[in-house]
MILUM-687617 format. One line per field, with one value per residue (C-alpha): residue number from 0; x, y, z; residue in one letter. Coordinates in pm, whole numbers. Example, Ala and Ser with C-alpha at 12.3 -4.5 7.8 and 13.67 -1.06 7.14 Angstrom:
BEGIN
i: [0;1]
east: [1230;1367]
north: [-450;-106]
up: [780;714]
aa: [A;S]
This chain:
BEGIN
i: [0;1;2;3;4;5;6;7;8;9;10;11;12;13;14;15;16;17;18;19;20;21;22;23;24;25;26;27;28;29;30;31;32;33;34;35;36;37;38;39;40;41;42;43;44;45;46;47;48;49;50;51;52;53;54;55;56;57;58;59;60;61;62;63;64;65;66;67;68;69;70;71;72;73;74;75;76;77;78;79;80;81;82;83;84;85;86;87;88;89;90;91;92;93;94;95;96;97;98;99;100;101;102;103;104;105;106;107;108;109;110;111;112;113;114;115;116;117;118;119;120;121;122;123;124;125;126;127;128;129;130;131;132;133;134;135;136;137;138;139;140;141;142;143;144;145;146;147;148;149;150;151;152;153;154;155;156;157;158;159;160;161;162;163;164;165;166;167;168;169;170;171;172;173;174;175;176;177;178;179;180;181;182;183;184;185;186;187;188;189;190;191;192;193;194;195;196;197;198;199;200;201;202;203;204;205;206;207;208;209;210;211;212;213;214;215;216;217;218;219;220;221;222;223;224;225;226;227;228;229;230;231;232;233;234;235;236;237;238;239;240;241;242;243;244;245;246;247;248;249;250;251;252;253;254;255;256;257;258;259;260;261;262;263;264;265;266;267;268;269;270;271;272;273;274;275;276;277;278;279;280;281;282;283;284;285;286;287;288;289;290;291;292;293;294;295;296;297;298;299;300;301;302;303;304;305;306;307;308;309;310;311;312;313;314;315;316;317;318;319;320;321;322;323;324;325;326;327;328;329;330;331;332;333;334;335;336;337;338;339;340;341;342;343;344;345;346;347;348;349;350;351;352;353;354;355;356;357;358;359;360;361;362;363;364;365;366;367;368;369;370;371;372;373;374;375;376;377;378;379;380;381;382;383;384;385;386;387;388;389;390;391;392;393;394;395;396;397;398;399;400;401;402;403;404;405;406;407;408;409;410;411;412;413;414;415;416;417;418;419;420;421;422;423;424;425;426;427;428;429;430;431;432;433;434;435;436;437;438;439;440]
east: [0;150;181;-109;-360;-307;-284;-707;-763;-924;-767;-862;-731;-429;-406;-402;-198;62;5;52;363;508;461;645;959;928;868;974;1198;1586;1448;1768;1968;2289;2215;2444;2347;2600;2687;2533;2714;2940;2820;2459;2331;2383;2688;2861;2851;3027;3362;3605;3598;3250;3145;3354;3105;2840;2767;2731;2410;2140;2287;2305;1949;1862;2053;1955;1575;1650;1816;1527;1296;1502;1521;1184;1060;1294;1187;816;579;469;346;622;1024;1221;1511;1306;1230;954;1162;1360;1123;925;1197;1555;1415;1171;1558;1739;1480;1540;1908;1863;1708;2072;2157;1895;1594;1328;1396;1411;1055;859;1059;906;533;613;688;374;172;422;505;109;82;373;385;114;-42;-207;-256;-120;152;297;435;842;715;550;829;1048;794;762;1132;1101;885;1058;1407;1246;1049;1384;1579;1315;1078;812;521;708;591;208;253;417;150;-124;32;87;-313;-336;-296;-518;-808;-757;-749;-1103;-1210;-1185;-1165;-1392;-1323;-1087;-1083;-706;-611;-315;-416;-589;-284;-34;-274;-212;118;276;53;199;590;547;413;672;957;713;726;1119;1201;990;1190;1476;1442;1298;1630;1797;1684;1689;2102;2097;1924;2125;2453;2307;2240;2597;2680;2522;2635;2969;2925;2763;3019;3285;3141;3098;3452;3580;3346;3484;3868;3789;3602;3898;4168;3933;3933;4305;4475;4253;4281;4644;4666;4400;4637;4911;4696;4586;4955;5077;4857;4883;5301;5386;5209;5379;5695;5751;5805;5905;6068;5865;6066;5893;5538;5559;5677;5362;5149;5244;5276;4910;4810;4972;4813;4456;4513;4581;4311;4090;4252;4222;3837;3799;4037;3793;3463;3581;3635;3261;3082;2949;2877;3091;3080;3369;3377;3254;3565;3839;4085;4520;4643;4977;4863;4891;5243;5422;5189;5302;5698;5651;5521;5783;6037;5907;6014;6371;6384;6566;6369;6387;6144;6191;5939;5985;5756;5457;5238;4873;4580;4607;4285;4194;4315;4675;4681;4573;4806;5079;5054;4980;5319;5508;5392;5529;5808;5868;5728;5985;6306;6185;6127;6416;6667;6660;6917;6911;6769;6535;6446;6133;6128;5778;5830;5483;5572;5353;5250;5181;5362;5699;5807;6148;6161;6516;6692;7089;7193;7057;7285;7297;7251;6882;6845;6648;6281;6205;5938;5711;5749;5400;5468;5650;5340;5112;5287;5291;4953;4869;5094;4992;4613;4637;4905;5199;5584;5744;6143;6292;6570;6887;7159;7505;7553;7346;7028;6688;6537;6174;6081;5755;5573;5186;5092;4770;4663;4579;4230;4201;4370;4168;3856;4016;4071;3696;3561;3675;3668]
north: [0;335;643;822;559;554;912;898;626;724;770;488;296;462;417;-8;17;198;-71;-355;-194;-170;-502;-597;-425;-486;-831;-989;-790;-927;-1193;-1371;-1075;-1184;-912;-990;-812;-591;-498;-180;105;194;558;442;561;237;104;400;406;97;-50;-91;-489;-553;-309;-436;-775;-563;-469;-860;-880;-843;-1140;-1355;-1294;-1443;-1737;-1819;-1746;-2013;-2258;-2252;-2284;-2600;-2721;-2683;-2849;-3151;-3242;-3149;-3456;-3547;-3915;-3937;-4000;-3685;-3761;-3863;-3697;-3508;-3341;-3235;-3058;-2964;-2816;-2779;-2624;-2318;-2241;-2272;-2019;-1765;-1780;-1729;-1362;-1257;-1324;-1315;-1135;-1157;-1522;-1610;-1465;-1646;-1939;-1911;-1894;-2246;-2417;-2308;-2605;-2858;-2805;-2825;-3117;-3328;-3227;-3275;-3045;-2647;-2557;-2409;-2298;-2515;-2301;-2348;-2262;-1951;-1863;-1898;-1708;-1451;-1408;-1422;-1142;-921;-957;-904;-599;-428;-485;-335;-59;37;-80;-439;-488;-440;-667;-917;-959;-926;-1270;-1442;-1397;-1608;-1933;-1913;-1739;-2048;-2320;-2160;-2131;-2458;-2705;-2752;-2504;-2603;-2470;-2504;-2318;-2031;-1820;-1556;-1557;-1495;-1247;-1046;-1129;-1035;-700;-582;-694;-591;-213;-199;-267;-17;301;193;231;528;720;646;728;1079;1084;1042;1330;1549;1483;1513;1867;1965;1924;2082;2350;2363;2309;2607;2827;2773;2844;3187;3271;3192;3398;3708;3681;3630;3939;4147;4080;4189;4479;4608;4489;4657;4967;4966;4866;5033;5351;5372;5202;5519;5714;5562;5589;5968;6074;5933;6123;6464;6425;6559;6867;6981;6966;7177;7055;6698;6496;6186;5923;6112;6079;5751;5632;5782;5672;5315;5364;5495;5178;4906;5061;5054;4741;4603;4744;4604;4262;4359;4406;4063;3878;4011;3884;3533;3584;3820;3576;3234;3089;3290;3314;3376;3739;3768;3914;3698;3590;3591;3365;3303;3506;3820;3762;3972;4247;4156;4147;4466;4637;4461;4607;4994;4922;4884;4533;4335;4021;3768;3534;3206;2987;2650;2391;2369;2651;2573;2640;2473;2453;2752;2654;2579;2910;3065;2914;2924;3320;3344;3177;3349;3692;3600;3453;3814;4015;3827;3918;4262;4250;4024;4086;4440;4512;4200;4006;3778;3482;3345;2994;2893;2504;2348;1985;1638;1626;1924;2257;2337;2684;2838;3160;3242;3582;3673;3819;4163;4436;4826;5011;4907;4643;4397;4396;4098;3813;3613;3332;3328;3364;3000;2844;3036;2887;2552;2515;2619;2328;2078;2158;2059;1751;1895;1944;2225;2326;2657;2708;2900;2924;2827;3236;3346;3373;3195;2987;2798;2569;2415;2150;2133;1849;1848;1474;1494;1476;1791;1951;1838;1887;2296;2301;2147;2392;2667;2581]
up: [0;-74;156;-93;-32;369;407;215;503;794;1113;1290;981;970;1413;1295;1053;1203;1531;1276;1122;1435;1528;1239;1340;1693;1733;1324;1152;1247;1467;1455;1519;1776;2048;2337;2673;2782;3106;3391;3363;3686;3698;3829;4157;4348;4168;4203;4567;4580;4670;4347;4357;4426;4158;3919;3948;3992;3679;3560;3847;3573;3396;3715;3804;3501;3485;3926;3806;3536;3760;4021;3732;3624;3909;4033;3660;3725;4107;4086;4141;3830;3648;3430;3466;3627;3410;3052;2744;2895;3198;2873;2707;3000;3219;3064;2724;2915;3136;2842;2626;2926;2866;2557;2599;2726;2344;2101;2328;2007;1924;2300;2293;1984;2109;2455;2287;2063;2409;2527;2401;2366;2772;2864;2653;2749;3105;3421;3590;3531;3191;2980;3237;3471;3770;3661;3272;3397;3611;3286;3036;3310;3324;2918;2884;3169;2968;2612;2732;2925;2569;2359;2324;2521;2323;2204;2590;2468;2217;2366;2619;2366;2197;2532;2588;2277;2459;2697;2524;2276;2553;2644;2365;2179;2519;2826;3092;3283;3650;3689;3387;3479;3179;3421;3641;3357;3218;3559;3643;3341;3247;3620;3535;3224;3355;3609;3338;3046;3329;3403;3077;3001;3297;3171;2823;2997;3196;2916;2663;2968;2979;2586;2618;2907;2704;2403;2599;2786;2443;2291;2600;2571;2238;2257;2569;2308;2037;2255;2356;2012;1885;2198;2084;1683;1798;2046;1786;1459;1688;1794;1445;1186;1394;1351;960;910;1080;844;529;609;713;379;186;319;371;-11;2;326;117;-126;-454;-321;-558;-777;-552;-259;-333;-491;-203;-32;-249;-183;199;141;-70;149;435;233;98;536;645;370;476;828;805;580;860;1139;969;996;1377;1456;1243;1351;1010;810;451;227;66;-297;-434;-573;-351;-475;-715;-834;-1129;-887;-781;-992;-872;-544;-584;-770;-445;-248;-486;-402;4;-149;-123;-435;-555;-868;-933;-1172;-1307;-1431;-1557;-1735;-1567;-1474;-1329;-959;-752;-578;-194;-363;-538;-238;-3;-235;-241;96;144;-93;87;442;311;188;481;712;448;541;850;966;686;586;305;192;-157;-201;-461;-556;-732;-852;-992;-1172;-1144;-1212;-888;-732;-698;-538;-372;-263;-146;1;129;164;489;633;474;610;890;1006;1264;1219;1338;1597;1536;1768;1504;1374;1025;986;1184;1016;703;828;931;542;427;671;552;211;339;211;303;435;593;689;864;787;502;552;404;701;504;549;339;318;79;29;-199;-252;-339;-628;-759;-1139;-1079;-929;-1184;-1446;-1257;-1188;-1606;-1689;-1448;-1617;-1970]
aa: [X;X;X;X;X;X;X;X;X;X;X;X;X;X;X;X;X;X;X;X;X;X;X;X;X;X;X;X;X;X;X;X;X;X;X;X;X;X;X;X;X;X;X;X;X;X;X;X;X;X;X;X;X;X;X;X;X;X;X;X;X;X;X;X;X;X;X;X;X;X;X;X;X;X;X;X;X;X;X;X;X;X;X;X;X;X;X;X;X;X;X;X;X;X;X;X;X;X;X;X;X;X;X;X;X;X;X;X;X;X;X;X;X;X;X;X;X;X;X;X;X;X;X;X;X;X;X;X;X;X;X;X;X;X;X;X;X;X;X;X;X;X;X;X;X;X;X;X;X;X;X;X;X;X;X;X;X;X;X;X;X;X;X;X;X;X;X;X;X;X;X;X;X;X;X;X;X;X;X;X;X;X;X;X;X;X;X;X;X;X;X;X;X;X;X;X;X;X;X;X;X;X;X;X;X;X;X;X;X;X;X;X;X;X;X;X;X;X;X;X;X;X;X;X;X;X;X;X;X;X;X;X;X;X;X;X;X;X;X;X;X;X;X;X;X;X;X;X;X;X;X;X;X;X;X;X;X;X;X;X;X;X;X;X;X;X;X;X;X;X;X;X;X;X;X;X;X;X;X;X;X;X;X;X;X;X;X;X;X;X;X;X;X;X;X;X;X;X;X;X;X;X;X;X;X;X;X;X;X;X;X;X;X;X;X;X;X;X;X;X;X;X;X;X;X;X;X;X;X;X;X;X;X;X;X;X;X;X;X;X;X;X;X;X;X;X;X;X;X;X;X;X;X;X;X;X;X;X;X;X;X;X;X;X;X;X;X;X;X;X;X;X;X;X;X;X;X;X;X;X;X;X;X;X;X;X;X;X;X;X;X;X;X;X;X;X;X;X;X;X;X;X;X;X;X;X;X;X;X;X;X;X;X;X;X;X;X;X;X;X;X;X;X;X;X;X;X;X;X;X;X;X;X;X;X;X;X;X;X;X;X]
């Protein structure tokens, strides 16, 4: 039937068909399914409370109630008074087979269960005494259903006790009455048990989604504590950095025409502080958004490519610092995290030579290979009068953490001339590549 032609049904249709559906999963779907019991948990109220050893033993009680229920079932099947042999066939089937089917709940609960209901008839027919339950085969159905209902859901327990009705309403049905019938007594005994075992469950499952919501919501406070801190820090460091790169930008500007007729170097040289510090605090305000936002998005304009680094060693050139760049291999398009990363490199490599090597020269080797993209960017020794600036060492990690991202290989460290040099490879697997190309054919 398809989920059209129920949803036209009415609802009380619907109500049994969703009760039939669920007795299919619940009590025939994976019927054989190996389902091992596993031990309590040590962080329960009672087991926590006690001593090391004995709650290391503890946890297996469930299991041993079971199996001293089933040996007093056993046991009480094998000695009862009855008009056959206590050791024949009959004591077989009568009392080792209803122990052995409450074992088996410890391993395969919903077979244990539908086996239990098959021995039903066979006991009352083989053995002597109450029908259709003897008292060490209701002890053992009992025990069945208890087990069953604690490893399932909360309405298996419904049906489960629905089915073992079936017996008995059948007995009276079909056959005299029979004043020693235990069919009303089940009936009872087992709707209580299973009750007990239904509200047990149901408290626990309550428990349960009241510790899921309670981390979700230390969860989501921790979050939001976080995010207020993090917004607090780009604020203060927005207000205390583009303040002074304004500063920066604004001085630059206005220097030239508080000389008079300065020379071209001059106010070139202006005009690029100006830039660079335009260009920072554009980067600056990008850098920021990533650290306000919770879901942040990446900016619509096109990030650097390899493409752009001439532009970039050409602005490196106007601080006075000498590079060379060299290109070898067949030059591609690379995805756009190894472009990215590749420039990003490539610029702190070159912010360090001025920082830390003033004076000095730089080279830039870009090398396209087969399987990915190698780069070597490597500065003499600090020449002139200015000292050198000092570093807290985030640019290498910085640079490392972009290599170790996209799984690729990284050293730095200094020249035997008293340089530095850092060399990197990217690694990009053909596919990529040709996925990059056919993406922008």
């Amino acid at each position: 039937m398809s989920v059209t032609e129920t949803k036209t049904r009415s609802p009380e249709f619907r109500l049994a068909a969703g009760a039939i559906d669920g007795l299919r999963q619940d009590l025939f779907h994976h019927v054989l399914d190996y389902r091992p019991m596993g031990p309590l948990g040590t962080d329960g109220p009672v087991i926590r409370r006690l001593p090391k050893p004995i709650r290391t033993r503890a946890v297996w009680f469930p299991h041993a109630v079971v199996a001293a229920v089933a040996l007093i079932a056993l046991l009480g099947g094998v000695f009862s008074a009855n008009t056959y042999s206590p050791f024949g066939l009959a004591t077989l089937i009568t009392a080792f087979l209803p122990a052995a089917v409450l074992l088996m709940t410890l391993l395969r609960p919903v077979l244990a269960f539908w086996a239990s209901i098959a021995l039903v008839p066979v006991t009352a027919v083989v053995g002597s005494g109450d029908w259709p339950w003897s008292p060490h085969t209701f002890v053992c159905h009992l025990g069945v259903l208890i087990v069953v209902a604690a490893r399932t859901r909360p309405r298996t327990a419904a049906w489960m006790w629905a089915i073992t009705l079936l017996p008995g309403f059948l007995s009276a049905a079909l056959g005299p009455y029979n004043p020693s019938s235990t069919a009303g007594g089940m009936a009872f005994t087992s709707a209580l048990a299973l009750l007990v075992v239904t509200v047990v469950q149901t408290r626990r499952e309550a428990q349960r989604e009241v510790t899921v919501q309670r981390t979700v919501t230390a969860v989501e406070r921790d979050r939001r504590t976080l995010l207020e801190e993090r917004t607090t820090i780009a604020r203060e460091l927005h207000d205390v950095v583009a303040h002074h790169m304004s500063v920066v930008a604004i001085q630059a500007e206005a220097a030239p025409y508080r000389v008079e007729n300065p020379p071209p170097e001059l106010e070139q040289a202006f005009v690029t502080i100006r830039e660079n510090a335009v260009a920072a605090l554009t980067e600056l305000r990008r850098v920021l958004g990533v650290v306000r936002a919770e879901d942040y998005e990446a900016p619509d304009a096109p990030q650097p490519t390899l493409a752009e680094i001439g532009r970039l060693l050409d602005n490196v050139r106007e601080t006075g610092l000498e590079t060379e760049k060299t290109v070898t291999g067949a030059v591609r398009e690379l995805p756009q995290g190894v472009e990215l990363s590749a420039y990003r490199i490539v610029q702190e490599a070159l912010s360090n030579t001025l920082r830390h090597a003033p004076g000095a020269t730089a080279k830039v080797e870009i090398g396209y290979v087969l399987g990915g993209l190698g780069l070597r960017v490597v500065n003499g020794p600090p020449r002139g009068l200015v000292k050198p600036s000092p570093g807290a060492g985030h640019g290498i990690t910085g640079m490392r953490e972009r290599v170790a991202m996209l799984n690729g290989e990284m050293t730095a460290g200094a020249t035997e001339d008293g340089g530095y040099e850092v060399a990197v490879f990217l690694p990009v697997p053909a596919a990529e590549t040709a996925a990059t190309k056919g993406g922008t054919a």
